[in-house]
Structures are given as structure tokens and as C-alpha cells.
C-alpha positions as CSV (number, residue, x, y, z in Angstrom):
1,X,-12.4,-7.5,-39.8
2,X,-12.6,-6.4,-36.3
3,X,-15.5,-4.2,-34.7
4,X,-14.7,-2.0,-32.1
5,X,-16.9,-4.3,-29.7
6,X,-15.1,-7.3,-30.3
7,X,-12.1,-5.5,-30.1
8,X,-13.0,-3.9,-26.6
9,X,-14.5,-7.1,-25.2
10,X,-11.0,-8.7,-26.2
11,X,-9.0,-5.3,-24.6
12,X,-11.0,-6.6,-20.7
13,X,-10.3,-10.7,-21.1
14,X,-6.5,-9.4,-22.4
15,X,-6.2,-6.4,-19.1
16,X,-8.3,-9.2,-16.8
17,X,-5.7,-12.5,-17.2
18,X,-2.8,-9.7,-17.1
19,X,-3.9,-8.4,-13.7
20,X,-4.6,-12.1,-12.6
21,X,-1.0,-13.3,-13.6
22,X,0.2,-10.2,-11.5
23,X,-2.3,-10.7,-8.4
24,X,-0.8,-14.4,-8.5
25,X,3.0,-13.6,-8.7
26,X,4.6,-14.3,-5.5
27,X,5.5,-11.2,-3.5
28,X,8.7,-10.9,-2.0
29,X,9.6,-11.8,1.7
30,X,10.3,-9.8,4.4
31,X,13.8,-9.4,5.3
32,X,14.9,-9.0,8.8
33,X,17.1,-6.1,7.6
34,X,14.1,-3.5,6.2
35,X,13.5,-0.8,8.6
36,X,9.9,-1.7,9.3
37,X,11.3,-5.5,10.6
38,X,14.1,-4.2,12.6
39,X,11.5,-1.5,14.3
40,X,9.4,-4.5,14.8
41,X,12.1,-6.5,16.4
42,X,10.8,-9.2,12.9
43,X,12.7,-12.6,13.2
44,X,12.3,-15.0,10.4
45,X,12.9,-18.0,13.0
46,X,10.9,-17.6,16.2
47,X,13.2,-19.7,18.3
48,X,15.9,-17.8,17.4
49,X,14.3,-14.7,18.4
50,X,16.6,-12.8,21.5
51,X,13.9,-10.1,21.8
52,X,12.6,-9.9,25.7
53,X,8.9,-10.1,24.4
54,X,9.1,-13.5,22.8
55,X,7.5,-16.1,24.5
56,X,7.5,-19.7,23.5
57,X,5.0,-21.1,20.6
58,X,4.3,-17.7,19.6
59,X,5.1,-17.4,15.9
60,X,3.5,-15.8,12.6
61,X,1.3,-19.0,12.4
62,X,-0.7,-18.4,15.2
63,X,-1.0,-14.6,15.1
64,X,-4.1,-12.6,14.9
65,X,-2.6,-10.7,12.0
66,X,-0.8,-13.4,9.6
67,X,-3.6,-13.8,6.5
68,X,-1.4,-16.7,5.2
69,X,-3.6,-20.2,4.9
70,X,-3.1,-22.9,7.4
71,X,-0.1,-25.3,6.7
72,X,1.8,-22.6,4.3
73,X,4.9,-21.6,4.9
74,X,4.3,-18.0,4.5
75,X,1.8,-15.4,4.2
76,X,0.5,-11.7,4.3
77,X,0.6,-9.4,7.1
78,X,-0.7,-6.1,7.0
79,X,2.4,-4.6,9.0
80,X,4.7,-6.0,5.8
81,X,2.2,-4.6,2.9
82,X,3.6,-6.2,-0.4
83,X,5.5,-8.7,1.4
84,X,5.4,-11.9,2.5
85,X,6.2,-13.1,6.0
86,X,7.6,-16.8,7.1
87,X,4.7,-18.4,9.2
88,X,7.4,-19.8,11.6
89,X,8.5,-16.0,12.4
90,X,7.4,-13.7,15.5
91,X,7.4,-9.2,15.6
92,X,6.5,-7.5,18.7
93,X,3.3,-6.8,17.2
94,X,2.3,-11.1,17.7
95,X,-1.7,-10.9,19.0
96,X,-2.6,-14.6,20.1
97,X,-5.2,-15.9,17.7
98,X,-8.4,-16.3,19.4
């Protein structure tokens, strides 16, 4: 038999390693076609990028605003919320890392 606290305490561990598996699901990556990119002049290869603003060696990795980890290939960035961007791509927003 089951008591209600048992039964709640199993109901948070349950909820808790749901939202975990969720949180750790891979979000999708930005496409150079979604409004937001195309307003941002986004480019998922740097050196390809035909955009006036890019200069050489800039790129996602080195930005002040990529929240991806050193050495991965792609991250966060607040300016894609939900999405993923390639750490070897460049926006007009790129802010030199200090």
C-alpha cells in the first residue's frame, strides 16, 4: 500500500528526472533562413560571411555573447533563445571577448 507521502515524494523524483531529460535534450540550431538570423546578417560559417561588418577571426567562439563551453562546436546565445548557434559562425551583433 501506498501513502500519500510516499506517493508525493515519488510524484517530485518522477517531475525532477523528467524536466532533467528535457533541460538535457539538444535544442535545435539556428538556421541562417529564420527571420531573427537574416536581420542579424547570422552566417553559420564566418569565412563565408559577405557581410561588410565581418572582420577576420571574429566568429561565435570568441564573442562576448556565445554561452557555449570552450572547444564545443556549438552553443547558446541570448539573441537565438531556444537555439543553438555553430561556434565557428559570426551576426552583426559579434562583441570581442574581453
Amino acid at each position: 500500500m501506498t501513502t500519500r507521502r510516499v506517493f508525493m515524494m515519488q510524484s517530485v523524483v518522477g517531475v525532477s528526472a523528467l524536466a532533467s531529460g528535457v533541460a538535457m535534450a539538444a535544442a535545435p540550431m539556428v538556421a541562417e533562413t529564420d527571420a531573427n538570423a537574416k536581420a542579424l546578417g547570422y552566417s553559420a560559417d564566418a569565412t563565408k560571411s559577405k557581410n561588410a561588418k565581418y572582420k577576420a577571426g571574429s566568429a561565435c567562439e570568441n564573442c562576448a555573447l556565445y554561452q557555449g563551453k570552450k572547444g564545443e562546436a556549438s552553443g547558446p546565445c541570448p539573441l537565438f533563445a531556444g537555439k543553438q548557434v555553430s561556434s565557428k559562425a559570426w551576426c552583426t551583433a559579434y562583441a570581442k571577448k574581453a
